[in-house]
NUPA-68741 format. One line per 10 residues: their letters; for each residue x, y, z of N, C-alpha, C. Coordinates in steps of 0.2 Angstrom, whole numbers, plus 5000, padded with zeros to 4 digits. Example, Ala and Ser with C-alpha at 12.3 -4.5 7.8 and 13.67 -1.06 7.14 Angstrom:
residues 2
AS> 5066,4972,5039,5062,4978,5039,5066,4984,5039 ~ 5064,4989,5035,5068,4995,5036,5064,5000,5039
end
This chain:
residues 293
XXXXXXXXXX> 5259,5360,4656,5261,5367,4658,5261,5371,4651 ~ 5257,5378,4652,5258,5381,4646,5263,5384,4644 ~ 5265,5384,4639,5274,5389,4635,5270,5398,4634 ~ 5276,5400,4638,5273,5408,4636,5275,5408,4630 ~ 5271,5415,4628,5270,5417,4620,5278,5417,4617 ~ 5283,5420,4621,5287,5418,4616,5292,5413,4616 ~ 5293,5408,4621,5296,5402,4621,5291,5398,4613 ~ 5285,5399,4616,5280,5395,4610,5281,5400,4602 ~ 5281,5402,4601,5282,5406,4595,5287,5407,4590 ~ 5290,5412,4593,5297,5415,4591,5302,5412,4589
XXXXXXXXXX> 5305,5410,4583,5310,5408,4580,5315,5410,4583 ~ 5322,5405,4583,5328,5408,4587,5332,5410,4581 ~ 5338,5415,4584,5343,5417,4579,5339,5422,4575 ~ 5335,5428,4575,5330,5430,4573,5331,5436,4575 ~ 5331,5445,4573,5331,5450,4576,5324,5451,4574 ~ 5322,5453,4581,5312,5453,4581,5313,5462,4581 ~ 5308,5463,4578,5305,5472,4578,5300,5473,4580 ~ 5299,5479,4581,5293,5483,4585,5286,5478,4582 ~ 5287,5478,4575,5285,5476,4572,5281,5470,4572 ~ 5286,5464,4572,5286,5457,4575,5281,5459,4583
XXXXXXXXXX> 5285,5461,4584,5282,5460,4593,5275,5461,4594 ~ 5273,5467,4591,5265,5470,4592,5263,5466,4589 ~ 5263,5461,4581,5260,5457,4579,5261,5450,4582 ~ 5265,5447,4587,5265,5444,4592,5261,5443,4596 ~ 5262,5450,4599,5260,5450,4606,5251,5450,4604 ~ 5249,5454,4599,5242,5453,4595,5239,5445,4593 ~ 5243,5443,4591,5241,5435,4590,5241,5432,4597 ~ 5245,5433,4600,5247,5429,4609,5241,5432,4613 ~ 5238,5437,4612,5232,5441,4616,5225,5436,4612 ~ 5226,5436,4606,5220,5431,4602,5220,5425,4605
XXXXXXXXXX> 5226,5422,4606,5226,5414,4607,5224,5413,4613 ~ 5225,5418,4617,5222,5417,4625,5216,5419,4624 ~ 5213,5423,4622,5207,5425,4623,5202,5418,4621 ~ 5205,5417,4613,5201,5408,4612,5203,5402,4617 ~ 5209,5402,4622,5207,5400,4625,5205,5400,4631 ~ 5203,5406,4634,5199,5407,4639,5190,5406,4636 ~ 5188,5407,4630,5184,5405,4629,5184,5398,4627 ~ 5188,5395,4625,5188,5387,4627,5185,5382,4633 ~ 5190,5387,4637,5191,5384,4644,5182,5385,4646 ~ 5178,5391,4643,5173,5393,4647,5167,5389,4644
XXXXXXXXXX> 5169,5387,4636,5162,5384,4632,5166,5377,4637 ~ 5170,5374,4638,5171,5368,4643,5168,5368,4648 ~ 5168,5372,4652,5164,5373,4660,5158,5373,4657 ~ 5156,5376,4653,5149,5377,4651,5147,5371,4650 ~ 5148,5367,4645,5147,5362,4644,5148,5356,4649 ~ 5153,5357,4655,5152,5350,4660,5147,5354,4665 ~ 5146,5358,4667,5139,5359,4669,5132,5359,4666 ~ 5134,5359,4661,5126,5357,4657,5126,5349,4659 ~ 5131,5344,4658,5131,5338,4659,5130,5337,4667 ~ 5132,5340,4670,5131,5340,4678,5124,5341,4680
XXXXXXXXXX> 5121,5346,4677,5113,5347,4678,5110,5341,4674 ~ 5111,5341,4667,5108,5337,4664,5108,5328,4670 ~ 5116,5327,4672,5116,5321,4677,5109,5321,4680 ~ 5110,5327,4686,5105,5327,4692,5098,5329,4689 ~ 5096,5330,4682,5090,5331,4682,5086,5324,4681 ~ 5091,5320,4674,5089,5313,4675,5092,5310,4681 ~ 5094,5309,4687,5093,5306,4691,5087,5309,4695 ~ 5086,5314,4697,5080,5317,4699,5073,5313,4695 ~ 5071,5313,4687,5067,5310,4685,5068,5304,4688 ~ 5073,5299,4686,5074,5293,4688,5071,5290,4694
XXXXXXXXXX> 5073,5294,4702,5073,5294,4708,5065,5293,4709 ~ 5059,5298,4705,5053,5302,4705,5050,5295,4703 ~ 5053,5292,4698,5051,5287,4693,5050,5282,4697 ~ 5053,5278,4702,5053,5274,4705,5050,5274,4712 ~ 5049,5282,4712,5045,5280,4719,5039,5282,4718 ~ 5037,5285,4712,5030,5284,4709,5027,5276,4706 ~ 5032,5273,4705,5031,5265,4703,5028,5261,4714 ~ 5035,5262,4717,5035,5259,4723,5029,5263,4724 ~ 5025,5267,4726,5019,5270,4726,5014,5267,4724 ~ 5013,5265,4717,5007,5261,4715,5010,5253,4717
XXXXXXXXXX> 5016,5250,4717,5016,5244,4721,5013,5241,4728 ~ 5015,5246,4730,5013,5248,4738,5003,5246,4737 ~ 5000,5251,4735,4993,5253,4732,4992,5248,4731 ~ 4996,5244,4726,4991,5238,4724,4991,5230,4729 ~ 4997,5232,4731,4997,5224,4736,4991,5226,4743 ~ 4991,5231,4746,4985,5235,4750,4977,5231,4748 ~ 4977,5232,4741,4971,5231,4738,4970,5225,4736 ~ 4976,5218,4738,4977,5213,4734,4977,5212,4729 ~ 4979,5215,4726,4980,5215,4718,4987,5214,4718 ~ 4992,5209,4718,4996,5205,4719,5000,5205,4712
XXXXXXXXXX> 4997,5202,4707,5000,5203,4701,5002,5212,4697 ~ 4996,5214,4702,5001,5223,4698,5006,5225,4700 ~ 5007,5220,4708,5012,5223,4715,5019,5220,4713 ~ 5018,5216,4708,5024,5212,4706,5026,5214,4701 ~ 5022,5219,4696,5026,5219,4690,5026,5226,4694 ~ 5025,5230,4697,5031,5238,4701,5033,5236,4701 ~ 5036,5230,4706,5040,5229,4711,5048,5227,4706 ~ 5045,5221,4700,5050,5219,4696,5052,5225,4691 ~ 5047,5229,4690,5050,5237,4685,5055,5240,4688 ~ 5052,5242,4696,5058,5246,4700,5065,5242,4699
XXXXXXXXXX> 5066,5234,4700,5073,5231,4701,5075,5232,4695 ~ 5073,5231,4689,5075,5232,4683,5076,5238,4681 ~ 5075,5244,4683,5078,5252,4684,5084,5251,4688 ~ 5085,5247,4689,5093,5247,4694,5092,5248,4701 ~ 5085,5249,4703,5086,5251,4712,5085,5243,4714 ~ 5089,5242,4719,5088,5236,4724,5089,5239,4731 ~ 5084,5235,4737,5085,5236,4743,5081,5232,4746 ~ 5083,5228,4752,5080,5222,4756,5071,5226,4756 ~ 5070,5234,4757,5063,5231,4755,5060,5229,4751 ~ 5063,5233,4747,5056,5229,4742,5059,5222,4737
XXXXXXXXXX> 5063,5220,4740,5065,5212,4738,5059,5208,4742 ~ 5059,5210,4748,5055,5209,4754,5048,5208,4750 ~ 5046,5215,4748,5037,5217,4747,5036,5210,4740 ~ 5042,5211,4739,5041,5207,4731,5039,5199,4732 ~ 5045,5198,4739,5042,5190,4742,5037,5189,4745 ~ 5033,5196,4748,5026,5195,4751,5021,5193,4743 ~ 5024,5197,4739,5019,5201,4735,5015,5192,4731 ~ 5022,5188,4731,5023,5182,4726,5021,5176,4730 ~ 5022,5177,4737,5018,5172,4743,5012,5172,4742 ~ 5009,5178,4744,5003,5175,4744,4998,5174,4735
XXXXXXXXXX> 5003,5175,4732,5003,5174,4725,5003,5166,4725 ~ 5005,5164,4731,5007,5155,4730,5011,5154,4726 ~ 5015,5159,4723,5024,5155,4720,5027,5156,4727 ~ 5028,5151,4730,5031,5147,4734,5040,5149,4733 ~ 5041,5147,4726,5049,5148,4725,5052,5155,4722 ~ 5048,5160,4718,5048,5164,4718,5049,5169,4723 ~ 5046,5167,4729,5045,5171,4735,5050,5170,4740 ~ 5056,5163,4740,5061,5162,4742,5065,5167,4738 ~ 5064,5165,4732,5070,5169,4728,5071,5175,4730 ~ 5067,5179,4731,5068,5188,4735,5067,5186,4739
XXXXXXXXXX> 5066,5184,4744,5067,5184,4752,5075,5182,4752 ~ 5078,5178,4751,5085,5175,4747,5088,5183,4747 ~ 5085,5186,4743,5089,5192,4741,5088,5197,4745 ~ 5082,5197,4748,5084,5202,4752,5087,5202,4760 ~ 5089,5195,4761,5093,5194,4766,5100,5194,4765 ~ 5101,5193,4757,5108,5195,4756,5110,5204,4758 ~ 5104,5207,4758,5106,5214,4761,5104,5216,4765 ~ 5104,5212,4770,5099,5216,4776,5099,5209,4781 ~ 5105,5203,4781,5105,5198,4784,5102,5196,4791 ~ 5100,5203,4796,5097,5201,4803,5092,5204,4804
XXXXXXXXXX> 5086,5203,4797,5080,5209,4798,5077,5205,4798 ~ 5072,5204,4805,5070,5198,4809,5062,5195,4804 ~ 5059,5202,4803,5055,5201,4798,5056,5196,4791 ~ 5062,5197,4786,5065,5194,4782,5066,5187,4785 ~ 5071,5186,4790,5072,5179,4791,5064,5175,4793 ~ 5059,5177,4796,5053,5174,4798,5049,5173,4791 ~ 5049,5176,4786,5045,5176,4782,5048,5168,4777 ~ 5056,5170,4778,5060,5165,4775,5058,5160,4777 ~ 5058,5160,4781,5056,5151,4787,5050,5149,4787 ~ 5046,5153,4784,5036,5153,4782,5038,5149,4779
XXXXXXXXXX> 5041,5153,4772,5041,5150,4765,5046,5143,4765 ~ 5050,5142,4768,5054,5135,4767,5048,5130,4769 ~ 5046,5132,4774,5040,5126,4779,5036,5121,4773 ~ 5034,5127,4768,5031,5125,4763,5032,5121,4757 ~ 5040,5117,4756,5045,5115,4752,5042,5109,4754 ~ 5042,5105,4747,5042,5097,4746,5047,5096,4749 ~ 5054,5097,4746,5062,5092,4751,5062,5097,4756 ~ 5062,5092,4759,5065,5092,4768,5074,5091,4767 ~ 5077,5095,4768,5085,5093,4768,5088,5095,4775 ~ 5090,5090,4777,5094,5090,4780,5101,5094,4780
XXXXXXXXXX> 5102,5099,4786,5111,5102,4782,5117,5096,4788 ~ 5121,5095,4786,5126,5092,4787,5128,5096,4794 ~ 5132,5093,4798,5133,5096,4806,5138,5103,4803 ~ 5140,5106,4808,5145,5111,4804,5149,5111,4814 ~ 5156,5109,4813,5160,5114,4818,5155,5120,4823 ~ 5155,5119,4830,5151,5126,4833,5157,5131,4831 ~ 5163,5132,4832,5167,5138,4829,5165,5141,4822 ~ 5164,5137,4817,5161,5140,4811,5156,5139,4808 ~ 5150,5137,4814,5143,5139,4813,5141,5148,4818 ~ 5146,5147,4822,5146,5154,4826,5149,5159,4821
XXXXXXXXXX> 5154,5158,4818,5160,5164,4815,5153,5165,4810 ~ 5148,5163,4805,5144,5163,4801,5137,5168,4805 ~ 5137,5164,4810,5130,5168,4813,5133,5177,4815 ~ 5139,5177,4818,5142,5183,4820,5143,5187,4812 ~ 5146,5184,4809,5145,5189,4802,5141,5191,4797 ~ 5135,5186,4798,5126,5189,4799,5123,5190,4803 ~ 5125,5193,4808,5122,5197,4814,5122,5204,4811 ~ 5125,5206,4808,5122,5213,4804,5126,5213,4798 ~ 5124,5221,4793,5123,5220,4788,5131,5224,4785 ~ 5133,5223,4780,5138,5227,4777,5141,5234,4779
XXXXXXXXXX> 5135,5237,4777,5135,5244,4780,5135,5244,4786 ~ 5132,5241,4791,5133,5241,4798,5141,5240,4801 ~ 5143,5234,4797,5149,5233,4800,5155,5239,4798 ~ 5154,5241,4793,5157,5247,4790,5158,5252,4793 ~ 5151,5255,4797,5152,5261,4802,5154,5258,4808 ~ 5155,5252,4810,5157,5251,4817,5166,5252,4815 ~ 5170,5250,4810,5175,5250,4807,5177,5257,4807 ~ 5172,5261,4803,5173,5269,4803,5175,5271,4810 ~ 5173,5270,4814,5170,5272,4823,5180,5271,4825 ~ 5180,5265,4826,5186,5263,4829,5193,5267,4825
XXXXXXXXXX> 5193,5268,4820,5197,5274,4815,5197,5280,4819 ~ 5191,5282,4821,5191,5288,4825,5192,5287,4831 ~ 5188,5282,4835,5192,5282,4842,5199,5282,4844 ~ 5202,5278,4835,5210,5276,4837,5213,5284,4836 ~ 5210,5289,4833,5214,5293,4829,5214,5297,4839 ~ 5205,5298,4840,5205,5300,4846,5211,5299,4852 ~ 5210,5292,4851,5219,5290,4854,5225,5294,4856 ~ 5224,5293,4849,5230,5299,4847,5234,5305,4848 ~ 5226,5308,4848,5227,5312,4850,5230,5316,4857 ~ 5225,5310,4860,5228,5312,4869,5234,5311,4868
XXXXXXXXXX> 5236,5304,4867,5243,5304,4866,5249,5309,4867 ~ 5247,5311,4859,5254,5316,4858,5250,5324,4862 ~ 5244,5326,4862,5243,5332,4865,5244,5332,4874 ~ 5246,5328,4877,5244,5327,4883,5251,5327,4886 ~ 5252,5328,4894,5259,5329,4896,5259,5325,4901 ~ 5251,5324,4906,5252,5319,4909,5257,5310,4906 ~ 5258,5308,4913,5262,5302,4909,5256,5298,4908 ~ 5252,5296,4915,5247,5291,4914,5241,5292,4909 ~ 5240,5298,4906,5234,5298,4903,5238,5298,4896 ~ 5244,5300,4895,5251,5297,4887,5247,5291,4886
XXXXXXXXXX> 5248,5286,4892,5248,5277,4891,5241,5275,4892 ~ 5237,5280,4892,5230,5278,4891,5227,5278,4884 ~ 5231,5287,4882,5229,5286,4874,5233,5282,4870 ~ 5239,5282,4872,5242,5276,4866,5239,5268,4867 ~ 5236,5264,4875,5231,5260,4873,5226,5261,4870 ~ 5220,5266,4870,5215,5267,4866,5216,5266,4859 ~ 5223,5269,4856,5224,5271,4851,5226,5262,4848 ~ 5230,5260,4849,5233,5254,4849,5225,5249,4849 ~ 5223,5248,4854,5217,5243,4853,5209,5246,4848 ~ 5210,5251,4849,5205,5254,4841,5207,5251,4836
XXXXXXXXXX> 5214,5255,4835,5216,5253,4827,5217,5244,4828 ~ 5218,5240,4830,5216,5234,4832,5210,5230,4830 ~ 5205,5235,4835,5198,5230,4832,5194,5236,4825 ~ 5198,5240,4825,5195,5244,4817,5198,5239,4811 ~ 5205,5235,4812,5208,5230,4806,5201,5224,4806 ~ 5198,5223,4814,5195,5215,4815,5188,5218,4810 ~ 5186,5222,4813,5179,5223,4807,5179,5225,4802 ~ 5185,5228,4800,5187,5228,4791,5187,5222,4788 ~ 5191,5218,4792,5188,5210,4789,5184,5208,4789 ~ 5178,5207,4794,5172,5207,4795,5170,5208,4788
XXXXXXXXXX> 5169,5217,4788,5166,5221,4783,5168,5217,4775 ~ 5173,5214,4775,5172,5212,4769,5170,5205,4768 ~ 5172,5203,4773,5166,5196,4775,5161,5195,4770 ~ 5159,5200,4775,5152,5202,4774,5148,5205,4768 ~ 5155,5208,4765,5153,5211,4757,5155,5204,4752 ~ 5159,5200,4754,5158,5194,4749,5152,5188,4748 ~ 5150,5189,4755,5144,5185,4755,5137,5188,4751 ~ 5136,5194,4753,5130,5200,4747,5132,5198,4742 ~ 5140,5199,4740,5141,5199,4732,5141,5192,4730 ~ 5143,5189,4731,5143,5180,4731,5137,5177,4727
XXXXXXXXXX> 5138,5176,4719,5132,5172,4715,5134,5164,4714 ~ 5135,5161,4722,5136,5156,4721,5130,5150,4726 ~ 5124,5153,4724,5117,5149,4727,5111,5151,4722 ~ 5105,5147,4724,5104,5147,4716,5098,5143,4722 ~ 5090,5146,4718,5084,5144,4720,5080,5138,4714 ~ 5080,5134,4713,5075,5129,4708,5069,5135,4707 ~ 5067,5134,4701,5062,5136,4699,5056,5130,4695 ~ 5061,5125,4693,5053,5121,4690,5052,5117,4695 ~ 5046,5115,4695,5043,5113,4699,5045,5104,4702 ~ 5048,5100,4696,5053,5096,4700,5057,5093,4692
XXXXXXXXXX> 5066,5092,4697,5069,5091,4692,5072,5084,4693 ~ 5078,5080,4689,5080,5076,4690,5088,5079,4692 ~ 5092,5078,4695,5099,5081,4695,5103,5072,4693 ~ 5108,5077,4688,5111,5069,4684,5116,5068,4685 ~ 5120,5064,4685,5126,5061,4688,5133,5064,4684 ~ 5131,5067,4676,5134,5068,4673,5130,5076,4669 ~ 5136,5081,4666,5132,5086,4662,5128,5082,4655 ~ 5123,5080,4658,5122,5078,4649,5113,5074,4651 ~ 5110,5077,4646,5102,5072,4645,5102,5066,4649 ~ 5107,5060,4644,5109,5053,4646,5113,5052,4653
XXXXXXXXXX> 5116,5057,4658,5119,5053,4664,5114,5053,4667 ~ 5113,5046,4674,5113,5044,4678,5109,5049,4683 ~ 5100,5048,4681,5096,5051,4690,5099,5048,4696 ~ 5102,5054,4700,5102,5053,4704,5098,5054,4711 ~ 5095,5061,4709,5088,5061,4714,5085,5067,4713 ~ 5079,5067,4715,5075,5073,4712,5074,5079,4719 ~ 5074,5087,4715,5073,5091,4719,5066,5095,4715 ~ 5064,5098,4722,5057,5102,4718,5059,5110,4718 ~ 5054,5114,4717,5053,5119,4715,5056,5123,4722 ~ 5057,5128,4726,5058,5132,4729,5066,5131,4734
XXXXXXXXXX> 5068,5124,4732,5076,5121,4735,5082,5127,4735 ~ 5084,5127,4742,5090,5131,4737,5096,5127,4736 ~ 5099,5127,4732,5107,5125,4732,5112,5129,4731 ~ 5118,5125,4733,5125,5130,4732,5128,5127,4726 ~ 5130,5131,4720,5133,5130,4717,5141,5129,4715 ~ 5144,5123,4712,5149,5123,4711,5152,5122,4705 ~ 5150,5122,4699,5154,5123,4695,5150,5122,4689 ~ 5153,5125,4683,5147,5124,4676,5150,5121,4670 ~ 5149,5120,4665,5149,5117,4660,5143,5115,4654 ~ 5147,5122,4651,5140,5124,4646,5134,5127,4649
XXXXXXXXXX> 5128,5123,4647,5122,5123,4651,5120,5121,4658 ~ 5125,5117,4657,5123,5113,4666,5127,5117,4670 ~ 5125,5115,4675,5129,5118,4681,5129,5112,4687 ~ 5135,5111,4691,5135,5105,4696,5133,5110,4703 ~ 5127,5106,4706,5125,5108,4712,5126,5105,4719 ~ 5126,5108,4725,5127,5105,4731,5121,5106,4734 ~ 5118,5100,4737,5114,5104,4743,5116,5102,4751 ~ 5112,5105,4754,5113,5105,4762,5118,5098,4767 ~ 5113,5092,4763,5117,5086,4766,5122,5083,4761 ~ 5125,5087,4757,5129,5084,4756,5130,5081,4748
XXXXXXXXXX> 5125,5079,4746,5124,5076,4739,5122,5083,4736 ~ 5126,5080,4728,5126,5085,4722,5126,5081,4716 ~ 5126,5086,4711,5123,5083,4705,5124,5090,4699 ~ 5121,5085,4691,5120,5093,4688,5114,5095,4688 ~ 5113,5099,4685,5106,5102,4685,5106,5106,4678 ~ 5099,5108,4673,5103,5113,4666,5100,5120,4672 ~ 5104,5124,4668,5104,5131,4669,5098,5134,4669 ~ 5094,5133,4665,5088,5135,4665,5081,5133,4669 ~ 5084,5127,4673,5079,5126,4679,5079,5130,4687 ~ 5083,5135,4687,5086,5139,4693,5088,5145,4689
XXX> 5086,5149,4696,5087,5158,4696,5093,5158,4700 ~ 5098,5161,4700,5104,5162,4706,5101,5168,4709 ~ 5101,5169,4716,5102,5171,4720,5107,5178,4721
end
């Protein structure tokens, strides 16, 4: 809160004069003026930063889809290797999006990286879980894996709660979440605006079972958001390793996985890291033979 001029100023116990005051009020008229030109080199200045923002994002934005343009161009052409280094410039500018995680898995398929091409397909179902195209492509590329692994049976309850929470994508579940907030408010409203009795207890059910299943897909929705966020799987990249019984050169092969595998990761130590796969058996692995997911 600012102090007026002369709370801020003026000495107490002090007989002020004409004198004092017009030299006061003079100095109190300056300070405001400096700081009204403070306040305006300030706005001036956070709008220069506000344009300067939107200009480089604007370049940024430009920059990227002149890149996915020539990526696009080059995979068209088969030119495969130039369609993978867009595609990898784009994600390294910070843009990610199930397509072109997508384009990058066609890009490195038919490039014959095999594991590569899980890798982003991996990735792009991490954002885009029921895009039918993604999963087909995924199910190409597995077909083509040395290990055949079996997965372990799972509960029908929680192979269903897992297919239901990949049935769509984050965002998706999000606006269905949003929806039901507004249905219940709509509820609401009838409720209290309305004087019938039966259509009171109509909106107070609507209201009541909205905000209900708006709590049930918030849950969901962040399901849904841990599993995207979630770096706990991880694609083999060399072409075949030994997984050891212990973090270290000298433990104990216990069985070998090839290039394109995925596994679940569960805990690290140093270099290695201890993996899980599908049926059940784990082991370590170094770090440097697997990309995570």
């Amino acid at each position: 809160m600012r102090n007026s001029i002369t709370s801020a100023f003026l000495p107490p116990k002090h007989k002020i004069t004409k004198a004092h005051k017009k030299t006061f009020v003079k100095f109190g008229a300056f300070v405001l003026l400096w700081q009204n030109i403070s306040i305006r080199m300030s706005s001036i200045c956070y709008s220069l930063q506000i344009i300067l923002i939107l200009f480089s994002g604007s370049l940024f934005a430009q920059s990227n889809e002149a890149l996915l343009d020539s990526a696009n161009t080059a995979y068209s052409k088969n030119k495969f290797d130039a369609a993978i280094k867009h595609y990898d410039q784009i994600i390294a500018n910070g843009y990610e999006s199930p397509e072109v995680y997508y384009n990058l898995g066609n890009a490195h398929y038919k490039s014959s990286h095999i594991a590569l091409a899980i890798l982003n397909y991996e990735r792009a179902k991490k954002l885009s879980p029921a895009d039918e195209d993604i999963n087909y492509n995924l199910k190409m590329a597995n077909a083509k894996l040395v290990d055949k692994i079996e997965s372990l049976p799972q509960l029908f309850i929680t192979d269903w709660w897992n297919s239901f929470i990949l049935s769509l994508s984050e965002r998706n579940w999000s606006i269905i979440f949003i929806a039901f907030i507004w249905i219940g408010f709509a509820g609401l409203l009838i409720y209290f605006l309305t004087k019938n009795r039966s259509t009171k207890q109509l909106g107070f059910i609507i209201c009541v079972a909205a905000f209900a299943f708006s709590l049930f897909f918030l849950f969901v929705a962040r399901k849904s958001n841990q599993i995207s966020m979630s770096r706990n799987e991880a694609i083999i990249l060399t072409s075949s390793v030994s997984i050891k019984g212990s973090p270290s050169e000298q433990g104990t092969n216990l069985f070998i996985l090839h290039e394109g595998t995925k596994v679940h990761l569960e805990q690290t130590n140093g270099d290695w890291l201890e993996v899980k796969i599908p049926n059940g058996n784990r082991g370590w692995i170094k770090s440097a033979d697997l990309v995570i997911i």
